[in-house]
C-alpha positions in Angstrom: 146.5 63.0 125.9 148.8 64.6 128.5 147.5 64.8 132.4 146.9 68.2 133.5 149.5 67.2 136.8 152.0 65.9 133.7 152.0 69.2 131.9 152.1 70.9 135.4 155.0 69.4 136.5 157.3 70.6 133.7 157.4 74.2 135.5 161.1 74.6 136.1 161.0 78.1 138.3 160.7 80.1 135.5 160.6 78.4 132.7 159.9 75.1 131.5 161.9 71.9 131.5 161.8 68.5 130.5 163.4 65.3 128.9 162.7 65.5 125.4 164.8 62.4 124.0 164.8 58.7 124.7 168.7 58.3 125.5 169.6 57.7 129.1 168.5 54.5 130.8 165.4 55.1 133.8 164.5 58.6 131.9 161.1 59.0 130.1 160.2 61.8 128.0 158.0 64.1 129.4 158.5 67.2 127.4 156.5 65.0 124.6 155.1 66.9 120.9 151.8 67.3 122.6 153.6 69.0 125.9 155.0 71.6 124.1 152.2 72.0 121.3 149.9 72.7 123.7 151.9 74.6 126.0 152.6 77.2 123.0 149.4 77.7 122.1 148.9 78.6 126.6 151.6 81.1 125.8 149.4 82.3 123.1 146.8 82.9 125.3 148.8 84.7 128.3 150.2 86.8 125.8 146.7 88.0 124.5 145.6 88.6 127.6 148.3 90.3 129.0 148.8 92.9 126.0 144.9 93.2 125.7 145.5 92.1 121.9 143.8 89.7 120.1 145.6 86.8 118.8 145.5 87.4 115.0 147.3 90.8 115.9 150.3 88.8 117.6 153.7 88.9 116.1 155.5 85.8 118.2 159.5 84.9 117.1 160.7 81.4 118.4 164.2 79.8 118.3 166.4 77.1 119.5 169.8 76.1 121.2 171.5 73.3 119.5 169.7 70.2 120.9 169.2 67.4 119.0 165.2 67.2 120.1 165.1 70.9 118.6 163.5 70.2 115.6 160.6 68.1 116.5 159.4 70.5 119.6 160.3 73.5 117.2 157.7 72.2 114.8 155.4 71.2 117.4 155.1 74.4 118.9 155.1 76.5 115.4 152.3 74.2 114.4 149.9 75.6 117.7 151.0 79.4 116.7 150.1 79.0 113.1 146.5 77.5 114.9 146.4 80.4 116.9 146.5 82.5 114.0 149.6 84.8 115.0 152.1 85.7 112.7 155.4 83.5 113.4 159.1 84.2 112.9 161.7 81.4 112.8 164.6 82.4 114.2 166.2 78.6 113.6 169.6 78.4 115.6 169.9 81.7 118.4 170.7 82.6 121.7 168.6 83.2 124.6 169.2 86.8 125.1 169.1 87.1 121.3 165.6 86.0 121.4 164.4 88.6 123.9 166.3 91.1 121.5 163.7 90.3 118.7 160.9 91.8 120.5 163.3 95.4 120.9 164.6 94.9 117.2 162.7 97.6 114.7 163.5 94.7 112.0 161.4 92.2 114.1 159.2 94.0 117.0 157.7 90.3 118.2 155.3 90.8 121.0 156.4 87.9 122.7 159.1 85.1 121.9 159.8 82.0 122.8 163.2 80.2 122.7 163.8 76.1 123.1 166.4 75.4 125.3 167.7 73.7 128.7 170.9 75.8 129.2 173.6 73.3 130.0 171.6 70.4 130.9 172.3 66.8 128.7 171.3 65.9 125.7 168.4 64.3 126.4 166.9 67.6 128.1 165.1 70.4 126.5 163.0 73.0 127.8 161.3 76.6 126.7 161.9 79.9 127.4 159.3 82.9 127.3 159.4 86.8 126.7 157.6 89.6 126.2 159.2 93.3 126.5 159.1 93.2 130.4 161.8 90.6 129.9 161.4 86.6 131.0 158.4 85.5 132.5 157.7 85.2 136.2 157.1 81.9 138.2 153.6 82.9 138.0 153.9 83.5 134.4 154.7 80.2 133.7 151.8 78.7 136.1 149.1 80.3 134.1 150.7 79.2 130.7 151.1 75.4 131.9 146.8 76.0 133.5 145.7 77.7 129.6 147.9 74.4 128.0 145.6 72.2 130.1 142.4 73.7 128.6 143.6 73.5 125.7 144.0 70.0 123.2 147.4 69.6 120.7 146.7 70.9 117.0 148.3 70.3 113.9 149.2 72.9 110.8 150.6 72.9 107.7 154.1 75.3 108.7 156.4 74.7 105.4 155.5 78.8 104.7 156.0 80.2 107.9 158.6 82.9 107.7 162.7 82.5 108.4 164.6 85.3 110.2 168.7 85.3 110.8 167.8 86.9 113.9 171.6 85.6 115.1 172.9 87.9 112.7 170.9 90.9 113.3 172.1 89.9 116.9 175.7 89.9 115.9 175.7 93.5 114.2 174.0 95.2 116.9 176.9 93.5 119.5 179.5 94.7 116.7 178.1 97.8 116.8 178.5 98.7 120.4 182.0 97.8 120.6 182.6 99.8 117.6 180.9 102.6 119.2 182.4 102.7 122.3 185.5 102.2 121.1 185.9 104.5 118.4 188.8 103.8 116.5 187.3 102.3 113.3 186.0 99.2 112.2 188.7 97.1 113.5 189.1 98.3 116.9 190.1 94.3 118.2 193.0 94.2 115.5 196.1 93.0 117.2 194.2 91.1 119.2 193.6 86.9 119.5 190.4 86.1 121.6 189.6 82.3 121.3 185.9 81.1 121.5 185.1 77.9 123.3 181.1 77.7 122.7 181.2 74.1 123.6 179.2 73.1 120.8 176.4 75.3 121.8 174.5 78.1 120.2 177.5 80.5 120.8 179.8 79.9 117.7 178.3 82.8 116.2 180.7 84.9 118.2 184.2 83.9 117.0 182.6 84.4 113.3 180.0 87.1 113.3 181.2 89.3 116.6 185.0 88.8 116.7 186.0 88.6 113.1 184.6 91.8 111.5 186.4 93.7 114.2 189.8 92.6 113.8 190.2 90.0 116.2 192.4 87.2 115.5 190.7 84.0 116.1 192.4 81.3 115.2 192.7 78.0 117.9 188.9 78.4 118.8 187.2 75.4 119.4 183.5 73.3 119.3 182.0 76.4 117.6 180.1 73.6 115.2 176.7 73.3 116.5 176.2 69.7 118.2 173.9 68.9 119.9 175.1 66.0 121.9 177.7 67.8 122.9 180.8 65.1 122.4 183.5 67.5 124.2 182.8 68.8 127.2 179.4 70.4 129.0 178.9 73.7 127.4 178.7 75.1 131.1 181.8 77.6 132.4 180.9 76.4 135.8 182.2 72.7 134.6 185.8 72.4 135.2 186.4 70.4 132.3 185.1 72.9 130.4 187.1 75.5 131.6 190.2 73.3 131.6 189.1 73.3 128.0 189.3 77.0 127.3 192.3 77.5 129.6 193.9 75.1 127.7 193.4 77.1 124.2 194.5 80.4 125.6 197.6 79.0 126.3 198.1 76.9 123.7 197.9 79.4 121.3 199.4 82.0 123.2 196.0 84.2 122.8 195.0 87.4 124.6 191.4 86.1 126.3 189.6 83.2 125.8 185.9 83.1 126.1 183.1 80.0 126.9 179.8 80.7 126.7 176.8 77.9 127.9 174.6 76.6 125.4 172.3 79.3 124.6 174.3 82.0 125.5 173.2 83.3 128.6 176.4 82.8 130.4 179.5 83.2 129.7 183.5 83.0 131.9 186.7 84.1 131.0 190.6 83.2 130.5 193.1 86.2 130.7 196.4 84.9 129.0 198.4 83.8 131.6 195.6 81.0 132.0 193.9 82.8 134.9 190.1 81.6 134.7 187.8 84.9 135.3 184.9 82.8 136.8 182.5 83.1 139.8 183.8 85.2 142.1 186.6 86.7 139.7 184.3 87.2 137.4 181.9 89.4 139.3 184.9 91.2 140.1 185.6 91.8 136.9 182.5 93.3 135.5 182.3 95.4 138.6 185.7 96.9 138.5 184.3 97.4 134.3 181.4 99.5 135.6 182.7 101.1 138.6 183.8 104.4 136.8 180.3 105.2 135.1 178.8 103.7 138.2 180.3 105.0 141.5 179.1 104.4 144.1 176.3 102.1 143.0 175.4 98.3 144.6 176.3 95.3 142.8 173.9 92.5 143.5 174.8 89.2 143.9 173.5 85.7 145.0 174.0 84.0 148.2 177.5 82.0 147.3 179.7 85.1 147.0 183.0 84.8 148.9 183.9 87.6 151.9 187.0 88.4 149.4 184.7 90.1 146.9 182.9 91.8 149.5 185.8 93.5 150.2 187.3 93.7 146.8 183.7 95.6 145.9 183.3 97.5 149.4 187.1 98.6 150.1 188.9 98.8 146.2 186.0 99.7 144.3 184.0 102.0 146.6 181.0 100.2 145.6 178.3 98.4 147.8 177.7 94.9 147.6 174.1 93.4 148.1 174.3 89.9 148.4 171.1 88.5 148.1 169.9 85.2 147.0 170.4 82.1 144.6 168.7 82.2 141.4 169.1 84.4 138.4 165.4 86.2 138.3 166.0 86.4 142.4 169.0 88.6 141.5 167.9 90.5 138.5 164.3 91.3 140.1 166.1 92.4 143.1 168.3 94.7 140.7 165.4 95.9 139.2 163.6 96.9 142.5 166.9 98.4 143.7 166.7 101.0 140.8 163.3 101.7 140.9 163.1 102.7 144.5 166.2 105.3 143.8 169.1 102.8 144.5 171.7 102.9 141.4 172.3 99.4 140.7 174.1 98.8 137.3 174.3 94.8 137.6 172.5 91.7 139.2 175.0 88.8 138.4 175.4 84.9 140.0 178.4 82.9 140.7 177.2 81.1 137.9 177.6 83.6 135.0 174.0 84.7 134.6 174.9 88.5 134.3 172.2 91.5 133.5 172.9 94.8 133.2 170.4 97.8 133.7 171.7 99.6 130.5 170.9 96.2 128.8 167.1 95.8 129.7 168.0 93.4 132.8 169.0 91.1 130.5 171.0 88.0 131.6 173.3 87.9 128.4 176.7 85.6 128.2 177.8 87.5 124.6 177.0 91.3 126.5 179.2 90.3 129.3 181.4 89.3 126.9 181.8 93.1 125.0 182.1 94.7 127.8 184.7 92.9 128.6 186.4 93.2 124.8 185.7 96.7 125.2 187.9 96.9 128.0 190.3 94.2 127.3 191.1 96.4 124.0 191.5 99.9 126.3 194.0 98.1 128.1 195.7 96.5 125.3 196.2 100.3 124.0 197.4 101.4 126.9 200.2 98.7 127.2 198.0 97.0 130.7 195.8 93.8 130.9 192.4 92.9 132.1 194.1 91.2 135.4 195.2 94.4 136.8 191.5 94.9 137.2 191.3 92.4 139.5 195.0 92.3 140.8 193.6 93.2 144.5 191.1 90.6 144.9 191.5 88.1 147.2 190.7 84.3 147.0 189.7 81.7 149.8 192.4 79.6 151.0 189.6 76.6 150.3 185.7 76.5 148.8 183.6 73.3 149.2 179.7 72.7 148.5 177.9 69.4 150.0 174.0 68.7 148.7 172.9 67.1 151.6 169.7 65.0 150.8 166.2 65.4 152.2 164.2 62.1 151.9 161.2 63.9 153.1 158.3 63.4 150.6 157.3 67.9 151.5 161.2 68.7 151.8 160.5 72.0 151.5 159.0 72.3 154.5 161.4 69.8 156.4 163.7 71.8 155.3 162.7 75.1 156.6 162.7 72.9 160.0 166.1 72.2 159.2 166.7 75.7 158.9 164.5 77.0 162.2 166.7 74.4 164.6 170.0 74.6 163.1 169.8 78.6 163.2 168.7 77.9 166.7 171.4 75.8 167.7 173.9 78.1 165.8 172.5 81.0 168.1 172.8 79.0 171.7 176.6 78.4 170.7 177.4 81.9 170.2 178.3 81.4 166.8 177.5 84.6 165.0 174.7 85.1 161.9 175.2 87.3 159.3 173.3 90.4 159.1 171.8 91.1 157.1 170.7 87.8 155.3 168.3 86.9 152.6 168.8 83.1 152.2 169.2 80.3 154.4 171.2 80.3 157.4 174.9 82.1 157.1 177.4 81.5 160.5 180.3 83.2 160.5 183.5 82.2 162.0 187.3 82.9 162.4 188.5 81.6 159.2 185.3 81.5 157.2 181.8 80.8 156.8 179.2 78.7 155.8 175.8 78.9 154.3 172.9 76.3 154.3 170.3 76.9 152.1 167.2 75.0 150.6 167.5 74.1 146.9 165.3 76.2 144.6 163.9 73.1 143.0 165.6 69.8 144.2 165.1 67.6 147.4 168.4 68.5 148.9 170.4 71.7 151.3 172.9 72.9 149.6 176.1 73.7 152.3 179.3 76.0 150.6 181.7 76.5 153.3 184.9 78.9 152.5 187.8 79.4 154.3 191.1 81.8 154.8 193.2 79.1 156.1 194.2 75.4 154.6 192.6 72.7 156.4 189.5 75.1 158.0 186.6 73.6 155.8 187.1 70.6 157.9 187.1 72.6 161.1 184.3 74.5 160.0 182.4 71.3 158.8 182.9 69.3 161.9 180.8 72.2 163.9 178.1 72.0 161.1 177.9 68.3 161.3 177.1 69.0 165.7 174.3 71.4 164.6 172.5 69.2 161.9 172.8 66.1 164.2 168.9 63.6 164.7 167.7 65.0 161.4 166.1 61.3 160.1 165.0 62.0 157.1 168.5 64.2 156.0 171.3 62.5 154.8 174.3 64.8 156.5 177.0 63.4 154.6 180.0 66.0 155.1 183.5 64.3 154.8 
């Protein structure tokens, strides 16, 4: 049996995380059966409580990414629901965001779901996500789930009549529907159109087939849409740049319109407009802001800590919009969204550099495929008025250069060495006149001349992220040279910025 400090320790922020598979020399499985039988049955529990309901009144859906471990932790946490005695709808292969979705859906109404997934971590990694209608659980959330899984010993069920759902095609009609909607021109509105699908060989191949094809689109040259779960092309991750070089490389090649890669379950999702220009990070926030300036003036965009001075100004100047950038993280952002909107501040989308993107007309949900119709719905506008999606953009500017060091903390509490790190380098930052940014919400950000730079504290690992950007060629160095004076005599962290 499992140690109450080994089930612990698969808290991942908000979710959990673990190595499900034997596969990859010096890494044991810790995200065992038993781990995620009884961690089930602790979300069991937290649900109960937290809708007052008891458990034999509990409607819970559950679904997977493509993984190759899927299967066996599927059936080990289906077996602890049918224990617990709540009704139980397999999804089989879905998205993230399409899991939440089955709690909203009149065809489903789940009072909690769970999906199995590590977004676009290796094969040998697996992990589970949880909802209920307030959207993903909280850090805290997922404390008390992994404390009720201690308590609570691995069970075993006889599952071969629990009930199937093609929640990925309920999905699918409702996305279809919007864009008919909002376009409404008929049932084809993306005719004339060729949109390629990278999905990496992730859970997102559903879109070329169930999203793009009924509405006209033309999607011939898409690629890895097969479900795989070792993945045998590329990382399905748009921040990987062979996986973008991937995409780019099947917009051009078959002279499409847009090409877009979504990560393994869906959640995120980048872009290629047809002249190969990847719609990513920075661009990509652009994008979707410059999308929902016009029902949005005026609003605040809110973004994490990474974002470049270029979209500041793209957002602040062009648009007419505020930008809040906060901090890393994509619950940091969305809960920041939310609380923006509750206390009377009109904020229409929290979104990372990553691709995690929620909307507040789509329940704060961080949702690759949404991103992706709203940006077919405007990407067809524009193709009807004879423009392109890059004249959206067309005014933002781009740093000269963009590096990111993960400088190593071999302190056993690096969190708190870190913060130390943090105190004395903002110190030393202030007694050589170098300016702080203000405001600021993560970390320490100097501003200089050419650029800036941001040290930060990892959200989970032992290490300080430092992303320095520059306006000028050959200012990272200048800029890192300066950092490497203020982080000097720090034993225990490896400064290695070259």
């Amino acid at each position: 049996m499992m140690k109450d400090n080994e089930l612990m320790k698969l808290q991942n922020g908000s979710d959990v995380r673990g190595i499900a598979v034997e596969g990859v020399e010096g890494e044991s499985v810790n995200l065992t059966t038993e781990a995620v039988n009884r961690i089930a049955s602790g979300f069991v529990e937290f649900l109960s409580n937290k809708l007052n309901k008891s458990k034999n009144d509990l409607k819970i859906a559950i679904g997977h990414d493509s993984r190759i471990s899927a299967p066996q932790i599927k059936s080990a946490a289906i077996k602890a629901l049918v224990v617990s005695g709540v009704e139980v709808l397999d999804c089989g292969l879905a998205s993230t965001p399409a899991m939440f979705m089955s709690i909203i859906f009149s065809e489903t109404k789940a009072d909690g779901s769970i999906m199995l997934t590590a977004s676009h971590l290796p094969f040998n990694r697996n992990g589970m996500k949880f909802f209920t209608k307030d959207g993903g659980l909280e850090k805290a959330d997922i404390k008390t789930v992994l404390t009720n899984a201690t308590k609570i010993n691995e069970v075993d069920a006889e599952i071969s009549s629990v009930k199937k759902f093609d929640l990925i095609s309920l999905y699918s009609d409702h996305l279809v529907k919007i864009i008919r909607d909002k376009l409404n021109i008929g049932d084809k509105p993306l005719n004339g159109m060729h949109i390629v699908v990278d999905a990496g060989n992730g859970g997102g191949g559903f879109f070329a087939g169930k999203v793009l094809q009924p509405l006209g689109a033309d999607t011939s040259g898409s690629q890895f849409l097969d479900p795989n779960g070792m993945f045998p092309n590329h990382i399905p991750n748009p921040e990987d740049k062979k996986a973008m070089a991937a995409i780019k490389k099947a917009v051009l090649d078959n002279k499409a319109d847009l090409g877009l890669i979504f990560d393994t379950d869906v959640d995120r999702m980048s872009a290629v407009l047809s002249d190969g220009e990847e719609v990513n990070r920075n661009a990509l926030i652009a994008m979707m802001a410059a999308i929902l300036a016009p029902d949005y003036p005026g609003s605040t965009i809110v973004t994490d800590s990474v974002t470049s001075d270029g979209l500041q100004k793209f957002l602040e100047n062009d648009l007419k919009l505020k930008h809040h950038r906060f901090k890393r993280g994509y619950k940091n952002v969305i809960n920041e969204c939310i609380r923006l909107n509750n206390s009377g501040t009109v904020s229409p989308l929290a979104i990372e550099t990553s691709g995690h993107g929620a909307l507040s007309e789509n329940y704060y949900l961080d949702d690759g495929a949404y991103l992706a119709v709203k940006l077919l719905i405007a990407a067809a506008k524009a193709h009807q008025s004879g423009k392109n999606l890059a004249s959206l953009i067309e005014t933002l500017e781009y740093p000269a250069e963009a590096v990111e060091y993960r400088l190593k903390i071999a302190a056993e509490d690096f969190k708190s060495y870190g913060e130390k790190v943090l105190e004395t380098f903002k110190q030393r930052a202030i007694k050589k006149n170098i300016k702080l940014a203000d405001p600021n919400y993560e970390g320490v950000r100097l501003i200089f001349n050419d650029g800036w730079a941001l040290l930060r504290l990892s959200l989970h690992d032992p290490n300080m992220p430092l992303n320095i950007e520059s306006n000028v060629v050959g200012g990272c160095k200048v800029i890192a040279d300066q950092i490497k004076e203020l982080l000097s005599g720090f034993e225990l962290l490896q400064v290695t910025i070259d």
